[in-house]
N, C-alpha and C positions, 0 to 999 in steps of 0.2 A: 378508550379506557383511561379512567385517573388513579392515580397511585397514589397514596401517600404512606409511610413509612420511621418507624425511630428505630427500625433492627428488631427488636422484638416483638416486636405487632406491624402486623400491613396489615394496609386497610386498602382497597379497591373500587370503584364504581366502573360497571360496565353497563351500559343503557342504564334499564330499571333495577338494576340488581346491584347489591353491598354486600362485598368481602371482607370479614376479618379474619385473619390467619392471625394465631398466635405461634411465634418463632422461632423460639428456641428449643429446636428438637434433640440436640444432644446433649439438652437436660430435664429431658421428655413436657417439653413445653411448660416448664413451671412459669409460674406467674409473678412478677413485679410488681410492687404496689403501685409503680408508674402505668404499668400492663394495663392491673383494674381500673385505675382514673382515665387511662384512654380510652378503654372500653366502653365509659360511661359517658365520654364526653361524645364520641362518634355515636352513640345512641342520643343523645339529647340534642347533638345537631342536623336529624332528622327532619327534615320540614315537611311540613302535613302539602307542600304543593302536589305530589303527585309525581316530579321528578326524580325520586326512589320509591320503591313499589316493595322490596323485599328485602332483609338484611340475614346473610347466610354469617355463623361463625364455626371455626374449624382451630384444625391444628396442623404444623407442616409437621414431617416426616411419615404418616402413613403410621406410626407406633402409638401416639399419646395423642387425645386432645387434650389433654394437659392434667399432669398430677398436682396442681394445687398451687396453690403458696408456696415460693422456695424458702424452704426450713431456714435456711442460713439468715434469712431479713430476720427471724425471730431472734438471733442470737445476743444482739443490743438491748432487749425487751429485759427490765428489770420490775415493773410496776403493773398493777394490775391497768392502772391508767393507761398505759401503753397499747394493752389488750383492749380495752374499752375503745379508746381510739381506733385501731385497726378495723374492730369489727362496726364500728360505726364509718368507716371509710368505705369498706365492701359493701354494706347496705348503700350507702350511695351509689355507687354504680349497680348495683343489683336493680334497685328501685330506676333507675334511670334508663336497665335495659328491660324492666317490664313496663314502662310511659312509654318506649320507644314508638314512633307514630306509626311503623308498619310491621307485619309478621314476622315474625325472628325461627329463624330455623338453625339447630347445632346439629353439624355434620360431624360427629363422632368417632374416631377409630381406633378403637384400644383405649387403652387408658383414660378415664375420667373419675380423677377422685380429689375429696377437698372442697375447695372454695370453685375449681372448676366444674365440680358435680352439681353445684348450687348456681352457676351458671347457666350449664345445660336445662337445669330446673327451671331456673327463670325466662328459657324461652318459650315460645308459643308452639313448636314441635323438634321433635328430636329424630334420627335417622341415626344407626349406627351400621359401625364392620360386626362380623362375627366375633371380633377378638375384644367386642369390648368386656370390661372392667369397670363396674362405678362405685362407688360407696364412699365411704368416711371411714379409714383406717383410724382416727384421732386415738381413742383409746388404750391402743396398744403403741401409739408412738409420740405423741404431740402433748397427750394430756389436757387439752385445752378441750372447747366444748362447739358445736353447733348452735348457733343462734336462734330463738323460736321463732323466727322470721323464718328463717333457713328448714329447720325441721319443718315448720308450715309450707313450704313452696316442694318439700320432699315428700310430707305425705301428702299433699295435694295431688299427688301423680302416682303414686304406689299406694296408700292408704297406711293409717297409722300406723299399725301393727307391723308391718313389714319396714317401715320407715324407724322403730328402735328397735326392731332384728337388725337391720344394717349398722346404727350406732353400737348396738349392746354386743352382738358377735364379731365387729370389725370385719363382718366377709366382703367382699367385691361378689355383686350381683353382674353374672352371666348375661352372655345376647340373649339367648331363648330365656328364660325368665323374664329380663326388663321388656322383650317383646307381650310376654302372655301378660303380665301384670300393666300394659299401659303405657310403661317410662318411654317405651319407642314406638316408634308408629310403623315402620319399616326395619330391614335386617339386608346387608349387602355382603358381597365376598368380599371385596378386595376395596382399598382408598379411593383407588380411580373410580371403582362403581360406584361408591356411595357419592360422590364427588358430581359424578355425573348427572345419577341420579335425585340428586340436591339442588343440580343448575334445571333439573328439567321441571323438580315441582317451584321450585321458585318462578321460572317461567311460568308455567299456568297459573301459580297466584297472584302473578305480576300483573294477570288481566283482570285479576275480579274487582270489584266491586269495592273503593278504599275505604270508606266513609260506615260499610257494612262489620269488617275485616276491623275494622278499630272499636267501635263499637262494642265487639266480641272480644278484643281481645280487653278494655277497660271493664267490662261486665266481672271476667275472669280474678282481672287485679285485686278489683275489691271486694271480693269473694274471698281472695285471698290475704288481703288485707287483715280484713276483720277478723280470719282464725291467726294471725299474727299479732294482736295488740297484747298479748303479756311482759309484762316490764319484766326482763331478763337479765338486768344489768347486777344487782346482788352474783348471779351465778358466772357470769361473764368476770365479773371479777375474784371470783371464788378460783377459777380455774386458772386465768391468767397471771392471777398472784402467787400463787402456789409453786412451791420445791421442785412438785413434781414437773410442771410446766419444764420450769428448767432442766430437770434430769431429763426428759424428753429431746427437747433440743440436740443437747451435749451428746444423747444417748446418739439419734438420729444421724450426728454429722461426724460422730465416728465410729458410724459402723457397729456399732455393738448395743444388745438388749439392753433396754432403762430395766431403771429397780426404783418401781414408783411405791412411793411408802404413803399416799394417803394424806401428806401433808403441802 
């Protein structure tokens, strides 16, 4: 087995098989913009040899595959440019984990919302716990918006309608719903089963066919692609620049309801 590691992402290779654990569980695995960029960079150093066959992503503690972005990075953000950037830095790695040259599997448990729910989206299948949690709370806390990249790769797997239910009601969708609508392909009790269960369909796709399995999943890309080309960036910045943005933040990191006024 090889290891590598910066504390808050390990990455693994055991035979044909790739580990990403994302680390920091007792801050229910949020994510670091360093987080995102390793993410993408261990997907693009992927080599089509055939010496990895499957890349699994997850989250440690058994509570969260990660609630998102940690609010606190936004706190610096004064410009909508800032926001523009950002969300052009996550489409990088996004884009990077859907090139990825083999099948990607998020092993889910509890918690998935944010930029980590747009993650789970952008792999090639998803397995969760019963306790999962997914959606885009933004609305009611952040203010800011989903990218039409992003909303593209979310209803691509839930279908539209239900895809701005989750934006427009801020609800986290349930195990049994994201099972019956699609977003999971499987449902486990407990971390260690899904865990297990995760190393065991990676193994069987470990054996198939590379060359078919890519193929499939580049057909899917550009599929998805193409319901993605709206230039989003007027709104991206509409929402990044705004008051509210910030009342969000501020709202968020101390504990008490924003009072978004629209502006």
């Amino acid at each position: 087995m090889r290891q590598a590691t910066d504390g808050d992402l390990i990455y693994e290779v055991n035979g044909a098989i790739g580990l990403v654990t994302f680390n920091r569980p007792l801050a229910h695995n949020a994510l670091t913009f360093e987080m995102y960029d390793r993410l993408g960079e261990i997907c693009a150093s992927v080599s089509a040899d055939g010496s990895l066959r499957v890349l699994i992503i997850t989250g440690a503690g058994g509570r969260a595959f990660s609630a998102g972005t940690d609010i606190s990075l936004f706190r610096t953000f004064r410009s909508a440019a800032e926001g523009l950037a950002y969300e052009e830095r996550l489409e990088r790695a996004f884009g990077k984990l859907e090139r990825c040259q083999v099948p990607t599997i998020a092993a889910i448990a509890g918690v998935c919302t944010g930029g980590a729910a747009v993650i789970a989206a952008a792999c090639d299948l998803r397995i969760a716990t019963r306790s999962l949690k997914y959606g885009f709370p933004i609305a009611r806390t952040l203010a800011n918006m989903l990218s039409a990249a992003n909303v593209a790769r979310v209803a691509a797997l839930t279908g539209v309608g239900r895809a701005v239910d989750l934006l427009l009601t801020t609800r986290l969708m349930g195990a049994e719903e994201a099972l019956a609508v699609g977003l999971v392909s499987e449902l486990l009790d407990t971390p260690q089963a899904l865990i297990e269960r995760t190393q065991a369909l990676a193994g069987q796709i470990a054996t198939q066919a590379p060359l078919t399995m890519r193929a499939g999943k580049e057909v899917v890309r550009r599929m998805r692609e193409r319901a993605a080309s709206v230039d989003d960036r007027d709104l991206i910045a509409l929402c990044y620049g705004s008051a509210d943005f910030q009342e969000g933040i501020e709202a968020f990191l101390t504990k008490r309801t924003p009072q978004f006024s629209g502006r």
